[in-house]
DSSP file (Angstrom, degrees, kcal/mol; ACC not computed):
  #  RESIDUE AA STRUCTURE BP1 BP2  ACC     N-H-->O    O-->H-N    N-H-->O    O-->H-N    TCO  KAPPA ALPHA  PHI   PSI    X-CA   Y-CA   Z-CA
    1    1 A X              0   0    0      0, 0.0     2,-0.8     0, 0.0     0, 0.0   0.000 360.0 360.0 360.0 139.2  -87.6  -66.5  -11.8
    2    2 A X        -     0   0    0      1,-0.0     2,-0.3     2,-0.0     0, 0.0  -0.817 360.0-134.4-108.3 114.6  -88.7  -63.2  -13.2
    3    3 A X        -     0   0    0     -2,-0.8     2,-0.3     1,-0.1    -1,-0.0  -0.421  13.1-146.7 -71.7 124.2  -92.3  -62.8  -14.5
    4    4 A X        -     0   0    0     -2,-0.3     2,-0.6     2,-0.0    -1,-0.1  -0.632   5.6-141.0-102.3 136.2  -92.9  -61.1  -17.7
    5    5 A X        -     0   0    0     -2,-0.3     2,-0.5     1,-0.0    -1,-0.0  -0.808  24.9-121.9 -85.2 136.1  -96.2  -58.8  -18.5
    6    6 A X        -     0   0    0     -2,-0.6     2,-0.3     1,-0.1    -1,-0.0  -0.684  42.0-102.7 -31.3  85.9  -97.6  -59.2  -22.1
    7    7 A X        -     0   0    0     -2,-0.5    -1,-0.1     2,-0.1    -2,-0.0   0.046  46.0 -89.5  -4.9  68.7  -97.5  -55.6  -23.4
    8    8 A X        -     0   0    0     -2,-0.3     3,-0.2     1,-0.2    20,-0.0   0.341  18.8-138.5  33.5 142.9 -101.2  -53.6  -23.5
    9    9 A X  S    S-     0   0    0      1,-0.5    20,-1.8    19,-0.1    -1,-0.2   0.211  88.1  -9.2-116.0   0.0 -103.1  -54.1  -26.5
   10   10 A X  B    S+A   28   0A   0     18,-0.2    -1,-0.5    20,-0.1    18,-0.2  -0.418  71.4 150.4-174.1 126.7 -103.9  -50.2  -26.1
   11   11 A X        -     0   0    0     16,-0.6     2,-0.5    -3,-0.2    16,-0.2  -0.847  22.2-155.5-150.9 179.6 -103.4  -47.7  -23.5
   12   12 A X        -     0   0    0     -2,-0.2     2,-0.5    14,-0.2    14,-0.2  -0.795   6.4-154.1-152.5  73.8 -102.8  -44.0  -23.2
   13   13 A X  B     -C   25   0B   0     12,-1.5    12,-1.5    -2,-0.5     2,-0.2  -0.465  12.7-148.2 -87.7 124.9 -101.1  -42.0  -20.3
   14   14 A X        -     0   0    0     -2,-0.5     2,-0.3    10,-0.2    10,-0.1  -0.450  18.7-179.0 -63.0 136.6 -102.1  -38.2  -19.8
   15   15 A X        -     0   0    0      8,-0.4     8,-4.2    -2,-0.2     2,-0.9  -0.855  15.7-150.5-161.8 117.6  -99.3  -35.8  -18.5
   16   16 A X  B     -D   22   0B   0     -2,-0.3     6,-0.2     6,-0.2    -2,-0.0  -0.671  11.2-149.2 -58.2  91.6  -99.7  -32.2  -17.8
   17   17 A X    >   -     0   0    0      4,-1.8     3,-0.9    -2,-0.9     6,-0.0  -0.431  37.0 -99.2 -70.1-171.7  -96.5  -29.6  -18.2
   18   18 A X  T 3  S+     0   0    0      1,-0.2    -1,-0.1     2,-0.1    -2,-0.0   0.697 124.7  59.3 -61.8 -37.8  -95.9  -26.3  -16.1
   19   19 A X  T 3  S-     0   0    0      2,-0.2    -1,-0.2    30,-0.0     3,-0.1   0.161 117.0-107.9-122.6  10.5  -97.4  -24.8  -19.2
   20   20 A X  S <  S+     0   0    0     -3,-0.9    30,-3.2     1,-0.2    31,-0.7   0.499  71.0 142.5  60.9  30.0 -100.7  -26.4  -19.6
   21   21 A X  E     - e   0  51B   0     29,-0.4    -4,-1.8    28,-0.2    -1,-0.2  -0.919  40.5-148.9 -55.9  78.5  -99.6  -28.4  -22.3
   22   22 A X  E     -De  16  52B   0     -2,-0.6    31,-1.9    29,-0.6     2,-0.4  -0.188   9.8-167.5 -34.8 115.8 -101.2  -32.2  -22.5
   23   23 A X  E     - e   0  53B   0     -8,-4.2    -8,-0.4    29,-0.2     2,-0.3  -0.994   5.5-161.4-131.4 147.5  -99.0  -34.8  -24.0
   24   24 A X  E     - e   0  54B   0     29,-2.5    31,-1.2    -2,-0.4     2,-0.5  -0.755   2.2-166.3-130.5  78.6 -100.8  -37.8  -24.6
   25   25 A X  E     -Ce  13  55B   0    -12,-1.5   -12,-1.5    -2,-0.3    31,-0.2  -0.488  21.6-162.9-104.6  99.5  -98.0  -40.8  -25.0
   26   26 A X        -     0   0    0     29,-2.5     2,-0.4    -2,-0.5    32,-0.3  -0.463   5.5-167.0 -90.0 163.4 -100.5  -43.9  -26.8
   27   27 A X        +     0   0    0    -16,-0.2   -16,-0.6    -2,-0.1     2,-0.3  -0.989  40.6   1.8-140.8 135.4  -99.4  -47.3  -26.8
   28   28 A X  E    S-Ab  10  59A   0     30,-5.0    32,-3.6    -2,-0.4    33,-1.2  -0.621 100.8  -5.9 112.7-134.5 -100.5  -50.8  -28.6
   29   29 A X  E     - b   0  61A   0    -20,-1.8     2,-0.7    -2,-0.3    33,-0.2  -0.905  43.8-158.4 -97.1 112.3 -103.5  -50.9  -31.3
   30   30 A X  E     + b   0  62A   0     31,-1.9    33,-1.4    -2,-0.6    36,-0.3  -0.575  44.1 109.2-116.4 124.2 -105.7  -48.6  -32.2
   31   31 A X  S >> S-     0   0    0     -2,-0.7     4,-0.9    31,-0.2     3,-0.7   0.201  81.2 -48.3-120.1-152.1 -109.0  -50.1  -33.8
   32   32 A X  T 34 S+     0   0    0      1,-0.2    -2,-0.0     2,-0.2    32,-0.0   0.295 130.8  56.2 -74.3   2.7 -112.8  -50.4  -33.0
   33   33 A X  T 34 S+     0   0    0     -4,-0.1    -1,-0.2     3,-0.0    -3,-0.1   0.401 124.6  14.3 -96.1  -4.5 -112.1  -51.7  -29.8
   34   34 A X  T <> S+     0   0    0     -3,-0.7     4,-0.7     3,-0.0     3,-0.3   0.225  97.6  90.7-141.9  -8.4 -109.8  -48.7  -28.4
   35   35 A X  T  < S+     0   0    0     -4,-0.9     4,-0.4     1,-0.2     5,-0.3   0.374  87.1  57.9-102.9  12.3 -110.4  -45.7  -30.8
   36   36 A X  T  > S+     0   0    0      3,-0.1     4,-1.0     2,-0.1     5,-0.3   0.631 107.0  46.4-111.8 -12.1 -113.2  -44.5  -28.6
   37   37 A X  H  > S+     0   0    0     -3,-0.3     4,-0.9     2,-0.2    -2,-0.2   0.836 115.5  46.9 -77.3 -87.8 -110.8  -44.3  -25.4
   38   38 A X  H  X S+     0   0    0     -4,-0.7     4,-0.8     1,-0.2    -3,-0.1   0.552 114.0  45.4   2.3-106.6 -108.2  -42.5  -27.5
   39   39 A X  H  4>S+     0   0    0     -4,-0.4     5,-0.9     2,-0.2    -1,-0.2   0.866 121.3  41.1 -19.4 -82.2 -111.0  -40.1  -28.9
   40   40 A X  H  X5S+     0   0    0     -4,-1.0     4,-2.6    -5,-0.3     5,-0.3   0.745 112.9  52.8 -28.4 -90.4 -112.5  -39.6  -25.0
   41   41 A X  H  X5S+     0   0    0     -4,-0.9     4,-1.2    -5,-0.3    -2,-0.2   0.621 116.4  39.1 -21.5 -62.3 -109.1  -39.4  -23.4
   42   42 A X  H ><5S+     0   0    0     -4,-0.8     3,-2.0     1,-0.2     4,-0.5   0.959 116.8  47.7 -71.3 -77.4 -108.0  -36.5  -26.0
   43   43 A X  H >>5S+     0   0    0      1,-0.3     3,-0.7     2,-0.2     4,-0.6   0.671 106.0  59.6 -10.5 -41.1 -111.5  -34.4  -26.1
   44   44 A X  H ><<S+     0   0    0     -4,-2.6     3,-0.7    -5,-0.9     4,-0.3   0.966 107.7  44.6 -69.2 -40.2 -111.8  -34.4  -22.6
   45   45 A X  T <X S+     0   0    0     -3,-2.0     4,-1.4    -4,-1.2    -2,-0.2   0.387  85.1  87.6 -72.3  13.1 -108.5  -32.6  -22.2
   46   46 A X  T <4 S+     0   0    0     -3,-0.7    -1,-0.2    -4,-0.5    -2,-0.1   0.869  80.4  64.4 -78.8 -30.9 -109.1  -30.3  -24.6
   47   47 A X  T << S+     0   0    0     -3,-0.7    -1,-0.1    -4,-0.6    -2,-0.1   0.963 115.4  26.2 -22.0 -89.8 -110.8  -28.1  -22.0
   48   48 A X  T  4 S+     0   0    0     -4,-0.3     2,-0.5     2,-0.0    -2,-0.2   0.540  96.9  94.0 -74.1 -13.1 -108.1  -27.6  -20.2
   49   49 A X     <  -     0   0    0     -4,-1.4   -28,-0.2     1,-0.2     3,-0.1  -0.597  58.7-139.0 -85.6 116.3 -104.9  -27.8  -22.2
   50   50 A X  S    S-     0   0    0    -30,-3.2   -29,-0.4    -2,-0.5     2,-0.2   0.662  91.1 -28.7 -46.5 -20.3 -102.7  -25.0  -24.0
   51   51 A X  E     -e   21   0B   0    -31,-0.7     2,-0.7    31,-0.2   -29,-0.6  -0.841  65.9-109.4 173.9 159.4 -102.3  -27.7  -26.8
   52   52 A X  E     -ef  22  84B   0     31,-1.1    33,-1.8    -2,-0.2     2,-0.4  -0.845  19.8-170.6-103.4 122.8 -102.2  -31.3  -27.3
   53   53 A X  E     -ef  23  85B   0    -31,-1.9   -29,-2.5    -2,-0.7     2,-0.5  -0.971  14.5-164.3-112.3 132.0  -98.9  -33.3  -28.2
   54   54 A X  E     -ef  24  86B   0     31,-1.8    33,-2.0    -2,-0.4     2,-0.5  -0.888   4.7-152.7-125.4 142.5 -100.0  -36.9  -29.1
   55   55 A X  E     +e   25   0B   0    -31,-1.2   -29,-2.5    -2,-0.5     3,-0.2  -0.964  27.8 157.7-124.8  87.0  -97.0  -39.6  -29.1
   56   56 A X    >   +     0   0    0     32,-2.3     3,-1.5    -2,-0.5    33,-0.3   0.530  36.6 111.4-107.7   7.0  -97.7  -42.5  -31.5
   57   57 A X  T 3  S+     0   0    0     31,-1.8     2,-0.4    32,-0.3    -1,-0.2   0.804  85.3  45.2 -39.0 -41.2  -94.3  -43.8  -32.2
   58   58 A X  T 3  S+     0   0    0    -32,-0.3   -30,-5.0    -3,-0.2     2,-0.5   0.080  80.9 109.4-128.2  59.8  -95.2  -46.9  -30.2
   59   59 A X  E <   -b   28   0A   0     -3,-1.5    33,-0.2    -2,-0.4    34,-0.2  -0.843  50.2-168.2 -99.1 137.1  -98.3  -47.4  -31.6
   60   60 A X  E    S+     0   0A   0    -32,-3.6     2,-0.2    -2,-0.5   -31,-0.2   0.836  71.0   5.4-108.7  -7.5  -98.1  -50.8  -34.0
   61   61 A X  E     +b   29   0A   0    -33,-1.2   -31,-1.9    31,-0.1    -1,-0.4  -0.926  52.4 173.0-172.7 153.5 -101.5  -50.4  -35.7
   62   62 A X  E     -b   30   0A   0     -2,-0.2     2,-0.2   -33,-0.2   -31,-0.2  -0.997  17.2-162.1-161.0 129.9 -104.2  -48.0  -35.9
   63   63 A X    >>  -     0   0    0    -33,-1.4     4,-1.9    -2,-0.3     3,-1.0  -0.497  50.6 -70.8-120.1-169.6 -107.3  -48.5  -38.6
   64   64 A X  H 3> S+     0   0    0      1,-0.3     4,-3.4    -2,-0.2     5,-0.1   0.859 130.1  65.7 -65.7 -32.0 -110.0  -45.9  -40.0
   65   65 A X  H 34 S+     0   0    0      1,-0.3    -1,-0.3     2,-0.2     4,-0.2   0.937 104.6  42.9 -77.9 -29.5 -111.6  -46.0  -36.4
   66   66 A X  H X> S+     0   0    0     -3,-1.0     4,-2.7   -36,-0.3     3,-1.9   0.915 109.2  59.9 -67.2 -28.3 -108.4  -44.3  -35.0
   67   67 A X  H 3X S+     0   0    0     -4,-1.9     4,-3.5     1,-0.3     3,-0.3   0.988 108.1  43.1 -65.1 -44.7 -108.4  -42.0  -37.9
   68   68 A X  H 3< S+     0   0    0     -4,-3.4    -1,-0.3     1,-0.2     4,-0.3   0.449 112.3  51.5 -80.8  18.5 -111.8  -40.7  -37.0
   69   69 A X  H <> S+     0   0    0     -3,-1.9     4,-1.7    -4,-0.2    -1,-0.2   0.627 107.6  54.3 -95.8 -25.4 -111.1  -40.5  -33.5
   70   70 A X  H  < S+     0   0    0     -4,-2.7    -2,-0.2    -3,-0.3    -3,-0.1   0.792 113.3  41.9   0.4 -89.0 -108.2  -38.7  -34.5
   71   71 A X  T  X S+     0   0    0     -4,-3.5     4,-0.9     2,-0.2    -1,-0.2   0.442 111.0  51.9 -74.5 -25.0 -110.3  -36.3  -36.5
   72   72 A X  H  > S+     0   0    0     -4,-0.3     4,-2.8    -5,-0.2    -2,-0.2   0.856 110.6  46.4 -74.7 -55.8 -112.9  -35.8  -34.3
   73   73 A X  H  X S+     0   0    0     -4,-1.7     4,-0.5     2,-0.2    -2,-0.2   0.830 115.4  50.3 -71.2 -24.0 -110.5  -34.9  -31.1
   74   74 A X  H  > S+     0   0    0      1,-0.2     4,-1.6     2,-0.2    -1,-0.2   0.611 110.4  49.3-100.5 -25.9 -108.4  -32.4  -33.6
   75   75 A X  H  < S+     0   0    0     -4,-0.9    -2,-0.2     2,-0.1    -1,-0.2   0.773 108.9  53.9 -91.4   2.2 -111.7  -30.8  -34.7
   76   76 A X  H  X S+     0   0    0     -4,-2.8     4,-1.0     2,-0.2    -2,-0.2   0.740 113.6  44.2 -66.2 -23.6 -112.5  -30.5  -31.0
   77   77 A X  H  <>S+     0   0    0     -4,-0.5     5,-2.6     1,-0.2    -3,-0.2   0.752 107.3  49.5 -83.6 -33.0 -109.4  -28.8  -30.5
   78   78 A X  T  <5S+     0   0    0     -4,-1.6    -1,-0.2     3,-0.2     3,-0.2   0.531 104.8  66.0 -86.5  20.5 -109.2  -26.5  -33.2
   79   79 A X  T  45S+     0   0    0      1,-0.2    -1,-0.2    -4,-0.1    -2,-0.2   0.926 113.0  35.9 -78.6 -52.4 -113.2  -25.4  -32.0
   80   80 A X  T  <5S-     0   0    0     -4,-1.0    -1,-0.2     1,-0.1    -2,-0.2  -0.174 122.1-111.1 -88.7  40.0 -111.5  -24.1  -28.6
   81   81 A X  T   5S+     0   0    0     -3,-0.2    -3,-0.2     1,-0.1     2,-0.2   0.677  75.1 134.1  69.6  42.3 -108.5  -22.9  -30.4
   82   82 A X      < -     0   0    0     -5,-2.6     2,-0.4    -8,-0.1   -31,-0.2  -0.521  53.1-117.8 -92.7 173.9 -106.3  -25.4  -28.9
   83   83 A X        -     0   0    0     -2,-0.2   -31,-1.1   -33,-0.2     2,-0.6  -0.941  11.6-157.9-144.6 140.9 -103.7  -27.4  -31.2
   84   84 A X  E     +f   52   0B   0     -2,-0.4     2,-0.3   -33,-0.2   -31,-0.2  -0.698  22.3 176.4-112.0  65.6 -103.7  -30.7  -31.7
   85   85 A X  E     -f   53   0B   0    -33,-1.8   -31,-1.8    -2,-0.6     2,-0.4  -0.668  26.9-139.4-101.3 130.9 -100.0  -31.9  -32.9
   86   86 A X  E     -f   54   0B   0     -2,-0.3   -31,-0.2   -33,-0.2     3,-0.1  -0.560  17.2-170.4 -78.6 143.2  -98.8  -35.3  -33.5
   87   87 A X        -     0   0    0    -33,-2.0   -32,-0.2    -2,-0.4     2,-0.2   0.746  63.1  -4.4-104.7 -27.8  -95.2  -35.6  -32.1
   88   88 A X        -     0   0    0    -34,-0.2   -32,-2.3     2,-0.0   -31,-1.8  -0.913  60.6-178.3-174.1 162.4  -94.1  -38.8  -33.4
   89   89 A X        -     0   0    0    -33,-0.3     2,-0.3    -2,-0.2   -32,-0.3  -0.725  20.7-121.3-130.1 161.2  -95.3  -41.9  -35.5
   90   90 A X     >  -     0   0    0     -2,-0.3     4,-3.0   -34,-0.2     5,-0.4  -0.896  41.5 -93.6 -96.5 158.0  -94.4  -45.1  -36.8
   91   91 A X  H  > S+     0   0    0     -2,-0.3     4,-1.2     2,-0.2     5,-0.1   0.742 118.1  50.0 -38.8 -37.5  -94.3  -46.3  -40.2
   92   92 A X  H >4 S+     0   0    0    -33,-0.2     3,-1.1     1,-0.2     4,-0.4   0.985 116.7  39.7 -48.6 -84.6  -97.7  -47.8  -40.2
   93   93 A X  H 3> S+     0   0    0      1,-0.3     4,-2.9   -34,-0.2    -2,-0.2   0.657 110.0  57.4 -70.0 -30.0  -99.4  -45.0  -38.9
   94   94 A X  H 3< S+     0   0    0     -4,-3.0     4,-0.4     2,-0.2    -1,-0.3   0.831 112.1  47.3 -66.2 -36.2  -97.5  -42.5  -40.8
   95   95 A X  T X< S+     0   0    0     -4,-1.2     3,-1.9    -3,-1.1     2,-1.1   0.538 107.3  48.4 -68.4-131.9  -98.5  -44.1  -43.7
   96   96 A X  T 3> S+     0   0    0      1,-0.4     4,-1.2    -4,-0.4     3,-0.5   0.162 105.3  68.2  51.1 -62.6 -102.0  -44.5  -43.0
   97   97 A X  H 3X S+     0   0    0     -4,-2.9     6,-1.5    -2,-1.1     4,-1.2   0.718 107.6  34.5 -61.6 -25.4 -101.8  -40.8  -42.1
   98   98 A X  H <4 S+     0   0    0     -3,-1.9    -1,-0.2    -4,-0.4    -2,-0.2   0.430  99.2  65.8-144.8  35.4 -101.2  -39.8  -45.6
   99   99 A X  H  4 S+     0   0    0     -3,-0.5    -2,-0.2    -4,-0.3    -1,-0.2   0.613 110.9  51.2 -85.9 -13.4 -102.9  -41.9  -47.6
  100  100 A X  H  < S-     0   0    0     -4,-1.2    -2,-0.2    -5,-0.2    -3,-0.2   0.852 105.9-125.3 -85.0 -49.7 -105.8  -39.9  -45.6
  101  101 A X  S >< S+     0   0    0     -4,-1.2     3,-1.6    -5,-0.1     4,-0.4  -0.085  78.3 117.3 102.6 -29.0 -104.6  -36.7  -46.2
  102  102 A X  T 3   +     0   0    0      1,-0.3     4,-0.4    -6,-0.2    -4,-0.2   0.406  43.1  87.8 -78.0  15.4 -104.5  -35.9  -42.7
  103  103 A X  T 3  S+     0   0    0     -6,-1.5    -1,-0.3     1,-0.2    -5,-0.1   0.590  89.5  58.4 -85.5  11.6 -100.8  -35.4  -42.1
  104  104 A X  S <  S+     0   0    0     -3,-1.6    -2,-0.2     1,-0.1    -1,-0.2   0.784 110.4  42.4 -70.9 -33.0 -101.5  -31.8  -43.2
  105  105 A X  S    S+     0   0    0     -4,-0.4     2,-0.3     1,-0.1    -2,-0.2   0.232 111.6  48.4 -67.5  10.6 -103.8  -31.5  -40.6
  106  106 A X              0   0    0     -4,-0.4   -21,-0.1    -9,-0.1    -1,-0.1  -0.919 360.0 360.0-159.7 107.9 -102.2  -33.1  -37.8
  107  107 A X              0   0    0     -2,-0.3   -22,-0.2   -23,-0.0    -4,-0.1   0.292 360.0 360.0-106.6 360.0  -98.4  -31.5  -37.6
């Protein structure tokens, strides 16, 4: 009999390239219960990283608190002249993202 895990309701694996390039592959919700890990998690790498690639293609829902965590971690990046590019989306979020306005800021 094979046991099956119940899928994350949010998490958010960090991977370094050769090139100091962060890609930040999110998973699940993000709302007021997760958008301040998300926010941490990117801002902390912002230090170090030649540029941030964010993966939210398998994100299934994401509310104003992800948007400002967003926004907050993409103005943290463009302070240190890092950049802070979304790589992929789902519909939800893609939406969401420009009813905001931010998918000009966030490429």
């Amino acid at each position: 009999m094979s046991s099956t895990h119940p899928q994350p309701i949010f998490s958010i694996e960090l991977t370094t390239g050769d090139e100091g390039a962060v890609t930040a592959v999110v998973t699940g919700e993000i709302d007021a219960a997760t958008a301040d890990q998300l926010q941490t998690s990117l801002t902390d790498a912002v230090p170090t990283a030649s540029a941030i690639d964010v993966d939210l293609g398998a994100v299934n829902f994401m509310d104003s608190s992800g948007l400002r965590a967003m926004v907050v971690a993409m103005n943290s990046a463009e302070e240190a002249g890092v950049a802070l590019r979304i790589t992929a989306t789902t519909p939800a979020v893609d939406r969401l993202l420009e009813i905001t306005g931010l998918t000009q800021h966030l490429t």
